[in-house]
MARKOL-501282 format. One record per residue: x, y, z of N, C-alpha, C in turn; residue in three letters. Coordinates in steps of 0.02 Angstrom, whole numbers, padded with zeros to 5 digits, always signed. Atoms other than C-alpha are relative to their C-alpha. Last residue first. Layout:
MARKOL-501282
XYZXYZXYZala/...
END
This chain:
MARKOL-501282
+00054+00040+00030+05803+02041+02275-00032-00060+00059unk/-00027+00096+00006+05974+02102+02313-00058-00040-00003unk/-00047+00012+00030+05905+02301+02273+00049-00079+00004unk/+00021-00003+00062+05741+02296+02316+00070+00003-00036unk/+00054+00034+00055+05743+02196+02464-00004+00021-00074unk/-00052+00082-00002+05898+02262+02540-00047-00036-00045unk/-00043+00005+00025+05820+02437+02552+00028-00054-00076unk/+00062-00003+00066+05653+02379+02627+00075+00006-00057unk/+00024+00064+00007+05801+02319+02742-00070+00015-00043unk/-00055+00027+00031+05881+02486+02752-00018-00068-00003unk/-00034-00042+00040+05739+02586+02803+00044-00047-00034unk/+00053+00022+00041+05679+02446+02938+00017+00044-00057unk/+00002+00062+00023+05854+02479+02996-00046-00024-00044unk/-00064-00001+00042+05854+02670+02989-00003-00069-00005unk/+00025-00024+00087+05678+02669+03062+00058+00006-00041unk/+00046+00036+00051+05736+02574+03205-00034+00017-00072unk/-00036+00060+00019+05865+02689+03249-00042-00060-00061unk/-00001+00074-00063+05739+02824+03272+00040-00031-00035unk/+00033+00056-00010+05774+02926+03098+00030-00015+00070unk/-00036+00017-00066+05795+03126+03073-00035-00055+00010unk/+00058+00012-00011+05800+03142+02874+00014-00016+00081unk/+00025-00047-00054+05910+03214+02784-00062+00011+00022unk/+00068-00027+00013+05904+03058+02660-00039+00074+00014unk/+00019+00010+00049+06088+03014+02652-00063+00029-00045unk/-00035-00044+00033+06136+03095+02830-00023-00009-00077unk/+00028-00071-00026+05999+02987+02914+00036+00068-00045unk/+00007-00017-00065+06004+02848+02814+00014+00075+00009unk/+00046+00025-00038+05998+02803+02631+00033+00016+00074unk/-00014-00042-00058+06085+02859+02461-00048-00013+00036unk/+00060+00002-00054+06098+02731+02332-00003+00041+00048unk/+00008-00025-00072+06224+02756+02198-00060+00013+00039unk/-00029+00070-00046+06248+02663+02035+00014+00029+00078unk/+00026+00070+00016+06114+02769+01913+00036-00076+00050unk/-00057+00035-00033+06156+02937+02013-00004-00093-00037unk/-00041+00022+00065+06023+03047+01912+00040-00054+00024unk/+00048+00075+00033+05894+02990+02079+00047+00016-00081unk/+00001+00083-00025+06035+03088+02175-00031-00053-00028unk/-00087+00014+00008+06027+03245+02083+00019-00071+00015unk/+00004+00013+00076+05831+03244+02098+00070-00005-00032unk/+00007+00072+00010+05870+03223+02285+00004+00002-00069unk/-00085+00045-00007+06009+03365+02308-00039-00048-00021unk/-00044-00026+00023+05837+03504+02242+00077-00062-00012unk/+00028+00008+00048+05721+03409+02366+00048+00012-00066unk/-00019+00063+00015+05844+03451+02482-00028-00029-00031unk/-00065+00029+00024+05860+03605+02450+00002-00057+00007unk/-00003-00016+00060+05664+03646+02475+00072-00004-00031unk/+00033+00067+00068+05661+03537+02621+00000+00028-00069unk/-00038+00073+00015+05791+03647+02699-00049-00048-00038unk/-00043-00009+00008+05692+03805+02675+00037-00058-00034unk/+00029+00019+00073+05515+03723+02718+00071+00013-00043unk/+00077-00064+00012+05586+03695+02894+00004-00014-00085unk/+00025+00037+00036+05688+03495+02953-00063+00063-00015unk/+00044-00070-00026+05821+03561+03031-00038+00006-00070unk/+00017-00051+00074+05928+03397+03003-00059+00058+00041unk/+00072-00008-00003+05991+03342+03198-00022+00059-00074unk/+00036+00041-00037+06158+03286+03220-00076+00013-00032unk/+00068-00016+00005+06289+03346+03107-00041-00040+00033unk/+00014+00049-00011+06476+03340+03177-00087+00010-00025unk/+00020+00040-00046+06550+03489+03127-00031-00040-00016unk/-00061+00019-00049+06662+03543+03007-00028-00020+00051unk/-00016+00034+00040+06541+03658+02908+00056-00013+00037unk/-00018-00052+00053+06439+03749+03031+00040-00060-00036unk/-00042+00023+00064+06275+03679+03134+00055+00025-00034unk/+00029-00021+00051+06193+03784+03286+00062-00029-00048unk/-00047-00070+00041+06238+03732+03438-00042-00026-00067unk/+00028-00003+00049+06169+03607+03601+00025+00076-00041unk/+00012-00058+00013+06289+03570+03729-00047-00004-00063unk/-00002+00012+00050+06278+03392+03831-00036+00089-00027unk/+00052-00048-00004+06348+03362+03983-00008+00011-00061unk/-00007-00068+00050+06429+03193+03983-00037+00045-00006unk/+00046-00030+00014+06451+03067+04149+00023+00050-00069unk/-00015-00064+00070+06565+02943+04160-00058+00030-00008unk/+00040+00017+00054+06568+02818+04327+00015+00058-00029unk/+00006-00097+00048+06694+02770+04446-00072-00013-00036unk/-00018-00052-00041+06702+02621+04594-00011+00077-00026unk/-00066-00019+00006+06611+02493+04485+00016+00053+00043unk/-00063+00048-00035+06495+02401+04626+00069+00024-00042unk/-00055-00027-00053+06378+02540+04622+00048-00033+00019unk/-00081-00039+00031+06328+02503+04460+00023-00002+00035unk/-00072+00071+00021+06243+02332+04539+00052+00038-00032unk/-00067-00030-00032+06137+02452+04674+00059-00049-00030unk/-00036+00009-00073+05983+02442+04590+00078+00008+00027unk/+00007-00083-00028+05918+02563+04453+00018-00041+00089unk/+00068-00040+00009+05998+02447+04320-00013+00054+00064unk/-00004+00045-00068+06170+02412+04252-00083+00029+00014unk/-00003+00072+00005+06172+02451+04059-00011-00031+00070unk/+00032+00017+00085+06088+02617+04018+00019-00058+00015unk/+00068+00005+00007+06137+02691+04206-00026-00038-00060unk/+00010+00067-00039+06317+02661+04167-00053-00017+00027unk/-00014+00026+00041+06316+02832+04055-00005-00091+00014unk/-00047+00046-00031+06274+02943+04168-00006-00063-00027unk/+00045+00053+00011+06178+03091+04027+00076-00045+00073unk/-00055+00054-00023+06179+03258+04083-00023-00053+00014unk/+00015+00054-00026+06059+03377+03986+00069-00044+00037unk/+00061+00028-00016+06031+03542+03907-00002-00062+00042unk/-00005+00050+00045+06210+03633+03935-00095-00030+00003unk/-00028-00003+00091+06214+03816+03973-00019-00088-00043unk/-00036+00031+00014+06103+03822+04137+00031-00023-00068unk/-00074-00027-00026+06032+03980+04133+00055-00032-00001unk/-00035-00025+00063+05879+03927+04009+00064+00020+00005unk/+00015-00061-00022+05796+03806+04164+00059+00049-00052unk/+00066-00017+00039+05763+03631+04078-00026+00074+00022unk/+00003-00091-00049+05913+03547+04137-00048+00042-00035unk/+00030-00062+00047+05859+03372+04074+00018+00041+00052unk/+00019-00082-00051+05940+03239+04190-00007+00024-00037unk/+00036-00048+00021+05963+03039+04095-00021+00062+00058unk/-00037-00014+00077+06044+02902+04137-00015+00069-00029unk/+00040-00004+00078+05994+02909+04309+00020+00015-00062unk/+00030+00055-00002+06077+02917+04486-00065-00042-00061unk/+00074+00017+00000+06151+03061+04467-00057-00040+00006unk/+00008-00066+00027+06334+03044+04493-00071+00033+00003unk/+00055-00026+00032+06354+02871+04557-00011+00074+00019unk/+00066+00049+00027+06489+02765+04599-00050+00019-00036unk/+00059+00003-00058+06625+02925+04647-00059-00054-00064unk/-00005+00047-00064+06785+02940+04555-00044-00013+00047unk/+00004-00029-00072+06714+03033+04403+00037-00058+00047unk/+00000+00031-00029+06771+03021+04214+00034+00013+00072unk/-00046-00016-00057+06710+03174+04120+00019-00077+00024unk/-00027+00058-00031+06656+03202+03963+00046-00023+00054unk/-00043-00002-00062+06608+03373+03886-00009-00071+00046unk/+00004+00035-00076+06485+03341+03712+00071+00020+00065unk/-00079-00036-00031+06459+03472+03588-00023-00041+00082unk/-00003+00028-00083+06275+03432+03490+00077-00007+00001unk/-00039+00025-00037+06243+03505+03316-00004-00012+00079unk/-00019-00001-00055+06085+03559+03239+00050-00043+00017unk/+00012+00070-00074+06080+03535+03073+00019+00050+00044unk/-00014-00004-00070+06068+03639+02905-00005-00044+00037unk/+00047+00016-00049+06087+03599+02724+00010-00006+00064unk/-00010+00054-00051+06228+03685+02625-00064-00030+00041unk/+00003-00001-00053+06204+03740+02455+00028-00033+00062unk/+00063-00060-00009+06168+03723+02274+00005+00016+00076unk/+00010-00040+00048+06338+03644+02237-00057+00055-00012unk/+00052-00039-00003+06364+03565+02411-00024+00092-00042unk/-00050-00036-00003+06492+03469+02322-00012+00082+00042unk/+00013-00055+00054+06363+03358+02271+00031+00035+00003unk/-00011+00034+00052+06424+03217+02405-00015+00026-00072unk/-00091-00006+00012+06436+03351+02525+00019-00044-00064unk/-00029-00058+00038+06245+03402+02500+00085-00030-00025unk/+00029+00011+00085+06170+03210+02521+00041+00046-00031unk/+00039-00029-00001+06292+03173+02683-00024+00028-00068unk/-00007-00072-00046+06350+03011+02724-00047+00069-00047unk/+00032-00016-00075+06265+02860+02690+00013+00062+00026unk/-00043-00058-00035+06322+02808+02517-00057+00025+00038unk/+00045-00020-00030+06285+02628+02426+00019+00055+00055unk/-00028-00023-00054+06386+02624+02291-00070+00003+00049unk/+00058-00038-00030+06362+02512+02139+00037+00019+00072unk/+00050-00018+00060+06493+02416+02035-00038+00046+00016unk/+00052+00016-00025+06649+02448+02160-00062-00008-00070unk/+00006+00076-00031+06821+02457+02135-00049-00032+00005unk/-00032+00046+00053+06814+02618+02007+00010-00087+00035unk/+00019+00036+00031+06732+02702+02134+00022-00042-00070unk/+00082+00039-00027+06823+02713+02259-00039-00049-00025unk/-00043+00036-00032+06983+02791+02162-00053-00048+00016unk/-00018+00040+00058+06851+02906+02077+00044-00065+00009unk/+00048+00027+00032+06803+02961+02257-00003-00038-00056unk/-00018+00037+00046+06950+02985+02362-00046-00041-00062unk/-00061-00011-00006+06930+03134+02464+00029-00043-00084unk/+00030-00045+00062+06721+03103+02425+00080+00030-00011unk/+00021+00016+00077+06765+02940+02513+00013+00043-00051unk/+00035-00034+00022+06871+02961+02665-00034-00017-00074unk/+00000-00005+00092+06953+02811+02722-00055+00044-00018unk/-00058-00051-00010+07005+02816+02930+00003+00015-00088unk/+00022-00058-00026+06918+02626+02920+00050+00061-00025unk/-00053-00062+00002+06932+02503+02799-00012+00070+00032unk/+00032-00089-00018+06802+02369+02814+00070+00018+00010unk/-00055-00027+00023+06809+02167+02723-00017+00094+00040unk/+00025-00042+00061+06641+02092+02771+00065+00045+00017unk/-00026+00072+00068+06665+01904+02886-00015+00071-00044unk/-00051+00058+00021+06568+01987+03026+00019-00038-00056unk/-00052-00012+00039+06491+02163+03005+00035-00064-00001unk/+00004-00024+00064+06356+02142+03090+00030-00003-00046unk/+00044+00059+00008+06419+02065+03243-00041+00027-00056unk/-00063+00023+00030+06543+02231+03245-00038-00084-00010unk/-00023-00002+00065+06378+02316+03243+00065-00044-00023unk/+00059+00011+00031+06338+02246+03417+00001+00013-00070unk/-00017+00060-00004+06511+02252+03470-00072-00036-00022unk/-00053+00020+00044+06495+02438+03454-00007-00075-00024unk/+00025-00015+00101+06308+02460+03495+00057-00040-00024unk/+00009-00050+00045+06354+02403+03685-00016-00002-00065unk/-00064+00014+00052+06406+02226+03781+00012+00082-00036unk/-00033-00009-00026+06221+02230+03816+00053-00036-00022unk/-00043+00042+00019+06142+02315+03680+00040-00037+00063unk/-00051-00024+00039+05993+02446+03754+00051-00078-00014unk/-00033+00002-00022+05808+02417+03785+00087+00037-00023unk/-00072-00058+00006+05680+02434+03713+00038-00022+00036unk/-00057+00027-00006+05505+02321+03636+00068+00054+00011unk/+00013+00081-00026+05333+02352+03649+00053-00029+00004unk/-00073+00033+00053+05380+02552+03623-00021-00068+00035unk/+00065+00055-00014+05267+02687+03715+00027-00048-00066unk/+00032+00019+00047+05417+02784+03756-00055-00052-00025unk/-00006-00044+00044+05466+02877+03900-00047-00022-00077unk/-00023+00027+00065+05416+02768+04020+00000+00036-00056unk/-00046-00038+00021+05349+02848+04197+00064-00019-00069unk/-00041+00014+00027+05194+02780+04204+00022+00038-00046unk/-00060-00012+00006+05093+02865+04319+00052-00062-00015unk/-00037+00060-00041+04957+02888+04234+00049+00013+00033unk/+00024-00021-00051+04875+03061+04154-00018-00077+00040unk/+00030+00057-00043+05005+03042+04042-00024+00035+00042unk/+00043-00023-00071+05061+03172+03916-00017-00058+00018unk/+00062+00062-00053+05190+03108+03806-00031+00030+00038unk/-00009-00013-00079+05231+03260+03680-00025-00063+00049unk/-00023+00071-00021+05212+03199+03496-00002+00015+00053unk/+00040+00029+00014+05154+03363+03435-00045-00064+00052unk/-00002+00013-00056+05319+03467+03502-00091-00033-00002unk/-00071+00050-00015+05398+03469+03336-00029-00036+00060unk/-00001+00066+00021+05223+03512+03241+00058-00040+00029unk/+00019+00049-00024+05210+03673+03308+00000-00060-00007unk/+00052+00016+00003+05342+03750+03223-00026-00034+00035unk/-00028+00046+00011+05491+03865+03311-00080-00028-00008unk/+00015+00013+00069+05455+04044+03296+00045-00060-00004unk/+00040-00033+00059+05377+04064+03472+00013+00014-00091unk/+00043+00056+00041+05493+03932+03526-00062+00016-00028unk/+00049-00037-00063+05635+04070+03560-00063-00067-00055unk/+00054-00027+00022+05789+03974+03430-00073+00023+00069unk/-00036-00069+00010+05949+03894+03465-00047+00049-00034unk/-00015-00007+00043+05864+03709+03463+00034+00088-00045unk/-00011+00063+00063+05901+03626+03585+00007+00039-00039unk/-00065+00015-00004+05938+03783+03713+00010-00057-00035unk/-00054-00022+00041+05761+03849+03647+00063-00013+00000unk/+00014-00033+00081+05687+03694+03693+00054+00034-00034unk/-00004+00052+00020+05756+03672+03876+00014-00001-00081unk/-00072-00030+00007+05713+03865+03927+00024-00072-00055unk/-00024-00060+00028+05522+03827+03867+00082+00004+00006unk/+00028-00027+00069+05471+03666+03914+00048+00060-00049unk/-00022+00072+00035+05494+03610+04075+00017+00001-00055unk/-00058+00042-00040+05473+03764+04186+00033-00050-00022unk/-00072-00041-00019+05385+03887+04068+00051-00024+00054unk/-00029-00033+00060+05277+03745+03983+00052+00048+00038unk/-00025+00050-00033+05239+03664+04168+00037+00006-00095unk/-00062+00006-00051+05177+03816+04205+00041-00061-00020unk/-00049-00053-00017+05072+03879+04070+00043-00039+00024unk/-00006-00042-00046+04973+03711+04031+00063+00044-00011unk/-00003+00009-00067+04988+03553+03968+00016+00052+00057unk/+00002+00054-00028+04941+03518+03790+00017-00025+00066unk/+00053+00042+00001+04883+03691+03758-00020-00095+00008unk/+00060-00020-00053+05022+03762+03821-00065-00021-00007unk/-00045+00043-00029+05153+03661+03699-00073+00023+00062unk/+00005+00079-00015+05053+03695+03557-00007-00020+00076unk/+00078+00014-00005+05044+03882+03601+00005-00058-00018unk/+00040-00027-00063+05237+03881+03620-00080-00011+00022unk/-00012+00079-00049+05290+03760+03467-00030+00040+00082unk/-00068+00012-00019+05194+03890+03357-00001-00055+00043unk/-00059-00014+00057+05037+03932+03286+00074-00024-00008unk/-00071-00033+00000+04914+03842+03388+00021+00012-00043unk/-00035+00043+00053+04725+03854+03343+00084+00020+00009unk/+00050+00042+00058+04599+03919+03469+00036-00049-00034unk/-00031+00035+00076+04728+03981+03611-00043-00063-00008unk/+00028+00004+00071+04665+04077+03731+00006-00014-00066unk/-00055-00029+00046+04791+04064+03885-00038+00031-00060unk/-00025-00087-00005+04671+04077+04012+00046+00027-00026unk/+00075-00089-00004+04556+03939+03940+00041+00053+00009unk/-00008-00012+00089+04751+03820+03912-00066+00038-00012unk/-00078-00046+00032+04775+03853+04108-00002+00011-00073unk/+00022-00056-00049+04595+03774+04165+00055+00060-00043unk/+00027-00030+00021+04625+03630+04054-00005+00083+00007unk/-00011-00039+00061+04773+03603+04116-00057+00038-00044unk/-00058-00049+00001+04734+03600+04296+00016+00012-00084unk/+00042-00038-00009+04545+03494+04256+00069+00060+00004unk/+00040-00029+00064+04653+03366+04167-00017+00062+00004unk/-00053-00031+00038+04771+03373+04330-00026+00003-00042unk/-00039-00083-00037+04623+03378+04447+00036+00000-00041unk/+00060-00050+00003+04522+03219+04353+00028+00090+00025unk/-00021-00040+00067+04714+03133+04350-00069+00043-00020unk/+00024+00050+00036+04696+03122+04544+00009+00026-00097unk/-00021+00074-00002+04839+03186+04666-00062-00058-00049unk/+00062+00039+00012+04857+03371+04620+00005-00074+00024unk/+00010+00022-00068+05000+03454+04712-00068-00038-00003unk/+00048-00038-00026+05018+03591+04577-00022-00043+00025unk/+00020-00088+00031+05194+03545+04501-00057+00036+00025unk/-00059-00042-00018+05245+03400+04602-00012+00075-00003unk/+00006-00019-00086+05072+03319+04597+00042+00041+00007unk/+00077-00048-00009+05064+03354+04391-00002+00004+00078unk/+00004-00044+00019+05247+03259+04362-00063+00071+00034unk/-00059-00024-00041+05206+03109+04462+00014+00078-00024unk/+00033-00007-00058+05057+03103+04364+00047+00012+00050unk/+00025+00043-00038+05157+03103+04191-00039+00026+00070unk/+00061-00028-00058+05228+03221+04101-00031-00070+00016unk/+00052-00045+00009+05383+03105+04036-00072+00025+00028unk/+00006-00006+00089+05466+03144+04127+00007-00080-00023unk/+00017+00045+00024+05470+03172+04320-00023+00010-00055unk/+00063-00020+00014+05518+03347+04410-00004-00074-00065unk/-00017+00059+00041+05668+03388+04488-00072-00034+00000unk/+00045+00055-00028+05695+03543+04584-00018-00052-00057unk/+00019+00039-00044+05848+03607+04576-00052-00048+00014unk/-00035-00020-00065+05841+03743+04475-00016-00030+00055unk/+00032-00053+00004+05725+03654+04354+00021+00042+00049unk/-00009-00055-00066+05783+03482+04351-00016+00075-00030unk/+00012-00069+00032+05683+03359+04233+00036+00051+00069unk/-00001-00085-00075+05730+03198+04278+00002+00041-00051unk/-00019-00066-00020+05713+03057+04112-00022+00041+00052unk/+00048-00032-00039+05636+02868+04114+00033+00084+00029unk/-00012-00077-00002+05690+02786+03975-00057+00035+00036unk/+00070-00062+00020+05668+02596+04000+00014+00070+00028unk/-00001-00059-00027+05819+02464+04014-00063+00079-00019unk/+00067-00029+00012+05779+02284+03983-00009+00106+00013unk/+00022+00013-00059+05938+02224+03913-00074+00032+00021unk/+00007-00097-00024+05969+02187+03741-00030-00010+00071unk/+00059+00035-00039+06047+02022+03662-00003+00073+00053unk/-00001-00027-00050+06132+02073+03500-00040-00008+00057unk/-00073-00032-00021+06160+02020+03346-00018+00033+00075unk/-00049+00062+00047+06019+01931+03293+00059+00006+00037unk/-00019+00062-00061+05909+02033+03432+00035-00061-00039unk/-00043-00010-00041+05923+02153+03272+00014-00036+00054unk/-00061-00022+00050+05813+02069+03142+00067+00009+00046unk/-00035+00058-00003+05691+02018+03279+00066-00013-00032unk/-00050+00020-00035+05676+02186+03309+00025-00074+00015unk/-00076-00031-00024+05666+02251+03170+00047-00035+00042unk/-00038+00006+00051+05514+02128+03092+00071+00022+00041unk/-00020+00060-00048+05424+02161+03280+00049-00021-00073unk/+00007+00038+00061+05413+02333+03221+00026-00058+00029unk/+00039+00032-00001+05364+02438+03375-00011-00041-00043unk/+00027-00017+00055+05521+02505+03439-00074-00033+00004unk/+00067+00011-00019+05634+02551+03551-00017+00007-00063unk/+00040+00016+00050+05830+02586+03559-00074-00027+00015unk/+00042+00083-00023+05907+02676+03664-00050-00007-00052unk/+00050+00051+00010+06034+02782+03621-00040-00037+00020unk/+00034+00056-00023+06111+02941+03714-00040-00041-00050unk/+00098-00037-00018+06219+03045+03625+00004-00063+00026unk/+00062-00042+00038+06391+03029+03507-00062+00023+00025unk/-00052-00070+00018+06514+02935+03624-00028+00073-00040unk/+00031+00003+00051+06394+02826+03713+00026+00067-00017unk/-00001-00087-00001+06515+02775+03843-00026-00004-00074unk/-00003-00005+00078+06511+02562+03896-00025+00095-00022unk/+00066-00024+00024+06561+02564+04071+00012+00009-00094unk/+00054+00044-00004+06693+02448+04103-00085+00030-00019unk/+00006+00045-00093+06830+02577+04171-00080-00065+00004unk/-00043-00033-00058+06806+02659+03985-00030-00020+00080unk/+00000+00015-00074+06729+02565+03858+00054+00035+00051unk/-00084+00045-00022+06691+02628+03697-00012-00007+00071unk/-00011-00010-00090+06513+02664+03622+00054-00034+00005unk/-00042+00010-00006+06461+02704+03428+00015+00016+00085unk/+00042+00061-00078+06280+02731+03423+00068-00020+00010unk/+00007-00067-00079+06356+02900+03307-00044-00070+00057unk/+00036-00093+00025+06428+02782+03156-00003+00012+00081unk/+00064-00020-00003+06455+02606+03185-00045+00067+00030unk/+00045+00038+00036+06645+02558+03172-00056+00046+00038unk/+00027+00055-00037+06790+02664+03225-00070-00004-00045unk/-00071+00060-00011+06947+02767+03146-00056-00055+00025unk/-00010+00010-00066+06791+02895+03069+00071-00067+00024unk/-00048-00059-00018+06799+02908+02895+00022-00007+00050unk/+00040-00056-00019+06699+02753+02842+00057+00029+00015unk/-00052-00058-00042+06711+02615+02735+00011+00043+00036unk/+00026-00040-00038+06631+02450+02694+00077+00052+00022unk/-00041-00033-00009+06692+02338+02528-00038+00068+00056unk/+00006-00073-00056+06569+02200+02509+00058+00026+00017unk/-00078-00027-00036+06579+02049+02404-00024+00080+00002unk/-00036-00067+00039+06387+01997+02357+00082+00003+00051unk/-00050+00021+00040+06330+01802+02404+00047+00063-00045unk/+00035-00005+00070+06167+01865+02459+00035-00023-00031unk/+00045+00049-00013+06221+01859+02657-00019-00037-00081unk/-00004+00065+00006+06346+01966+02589-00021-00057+00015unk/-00022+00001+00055+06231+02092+02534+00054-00075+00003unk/+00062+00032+00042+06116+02070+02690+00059-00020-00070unk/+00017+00082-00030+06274+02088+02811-00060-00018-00047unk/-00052+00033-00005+06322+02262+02712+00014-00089+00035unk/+00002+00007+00083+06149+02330+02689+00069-00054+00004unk/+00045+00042+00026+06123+02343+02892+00016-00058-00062unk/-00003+00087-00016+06287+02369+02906-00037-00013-00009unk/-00054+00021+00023+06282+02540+02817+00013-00082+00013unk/+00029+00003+00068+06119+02602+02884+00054-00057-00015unk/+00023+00062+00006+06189+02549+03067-00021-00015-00063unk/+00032-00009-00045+06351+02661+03039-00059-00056+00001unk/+00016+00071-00041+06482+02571+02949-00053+00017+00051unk/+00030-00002-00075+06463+02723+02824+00014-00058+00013unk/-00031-00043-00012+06498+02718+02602-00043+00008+00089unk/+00031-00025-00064+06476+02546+02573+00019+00064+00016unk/-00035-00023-00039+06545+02479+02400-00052+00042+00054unk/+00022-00074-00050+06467+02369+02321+00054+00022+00060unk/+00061+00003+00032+06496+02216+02199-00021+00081+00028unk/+00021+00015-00073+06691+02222+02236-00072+00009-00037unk/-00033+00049-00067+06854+02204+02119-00117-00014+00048unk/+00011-00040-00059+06745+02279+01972+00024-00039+00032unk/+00055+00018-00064+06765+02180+01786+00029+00020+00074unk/-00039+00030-00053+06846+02276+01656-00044-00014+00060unk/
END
């Protein structure tokens, strides 16, 4: 009996549309579904009093694949907005990433020959040959102090762990600048959607049949019986029944407020980065689309969210795979299960347990697209 649909989509997140606008681009009928009541996974943003609210976290997107982003400026015309995070520290507030601004604040240096010569100085009196951990990393790329003020409380309140047994390899990547440019990411192309993600995926999705509020693995045989091939996004264990296990994440626990006052912080972005304060960060949400002049200040409110960091349980929201030898050794374990799957594809972040930049979920899903619609 021949299949109502060529594929079925399990996610409308961006994996999910990606594949889902290529397929019918290809002349495939597309059936997209997701659990959630709304379109495009965790970049998902609603509008409240005009600000667009990034309901899941802060996005911004950046990249360096000029393929992506021409791909994506299809759908979406992006503004110029560049991630430039506050670091408060009981109060005092402290420029990120390290940067030169950063290094005067902290020990009043003003050329980058003094702030080299400051860390150096600090990573001799630490004595660390070969780091072990995310701590001795972190001090040898910029010093005691600016590790136990910036660094340290911050961390362990990501990731619910002292960062002496957290690996060196998370905190690798670190921007040090001994500039002062204050740009988070060294990215030839970022910004964010304006309009938002939503309406940016929902330009994805045009003209492709989607059923929201439709669990899959609820209704799986049902599913699949409509579909020839599945392409499934959510998560590798649940879709196994998490028969050998569960694989961990860090969760994130957002609090959402809407303020009566223009501006809250004056930045999308505040790291609390001292260990007392419970939440790690407060993001103001109308920062990401208006810019750093005075054009938010023309809506009257704005939405700020503080943002809790927790330790994963079954029923929450999974954010961040916890990516030690542990979990890769189960998930290795769910993949060889997955490559039996002869009409199911598993791909993005939950699919692969894998933590992707945006852009690497698209370029991801467009190598995808190539090998499976040719």
């Amino acid at each position: 009996m021949s299949k109502k649909y060529d594929y079925l989509v399990v996610g409308a997140g961006l994996y999910g549309a990606v594949f889902a606008h290529e397929a019918k681009e290809a002349g495939k009928s597309v059936l997209v579904i997701d659990k959630r009541p709304n379109i495009a996974g965790n970049v998902f943003t609603e509008d409240v009093e005009g600000i667009h609210v990034h309901k899941y976290g802060a996005h911004i997107f950046h990249t360096n694949n000029k393929k992506v982003w021409n791909y994506i400026t299809r759908f979406a015309e992006f503004n110029r907005f560049t991630n430039s995070p506050v670091a408060n520290y009981h109060g005092e507030l402290y420029s990120l990433p390290f940067n030169m601004y950063t290094f005067n604040k902290m020990w009043g240096v003003v050329t980058p020959e003094e702030a080299a010569a400051k860390i150096e100085e600090q990573k001799k009196e630490a004595g660390i040959a070969e780091p072990k951990n995310l701590e001795e990393q972190a001090i040898s790329l910029v010093g005691r102090d600016i590790f136990e003020k910036l660094i340290k409380g911050y961390t362990e309140k990501q990731w619910g762990r002292d960062c002496k047994d957290l690996p060196a390899f998370i905190i690798k990547r670190l921007p040090v600048r001994l500039t002062f440019d204050n740009n988070y990411f060294n990215a030839l192309y970022q910004g964010i959607p304006v309009g938002g993600y939503t309406k940016m995926v929902a330009n994805m999705l045009d003209g492709v049949e989607v059923r929201l509020g439709e669990d899959y693995l609820e209704k799986k045989a049902e599913y699949d019986a409509l579909a020839e091939k599945v392409i499934y996004t959510g998560p590798i264990d649940a879709y196994f029944d998490y028969q050998m296990g569960y694989l961990e994440y860090r969760s994130v626990r957002f609090e959402t407020e809407l303020l009566d006052k223009p501006n809250f912080q004056g930045n999308a972005a505040v790291n609390y980065t001292d260990r007392e304060t419970p939440w790690t960060r407060i993001i103001e949400h109308k920062w990401f689309e208006f810019g750093k002049d005075d054009e938010g200040n023309d809506l009257p409110k704005t939405v700020i969210s503080r943002e809790y960091s927790s330790e994963w349980k079954p029923g929450d929201e999974p954010y961040y795979p916890v990516n030690d030898e542990k979990n890769g050794a189960l998930y290795s374990k769910y993949r060889e299960l997955a490559q039996k799957e002869k009409k199911v594809v598993f791909g993005g972040r939950l699919g692969e347990y894998k933590y992707y930049d945006m852009d690497a979920v698209i370029a991801s899903a467009l190598d995808m697209c190539e090998k499976e619609l040719g």
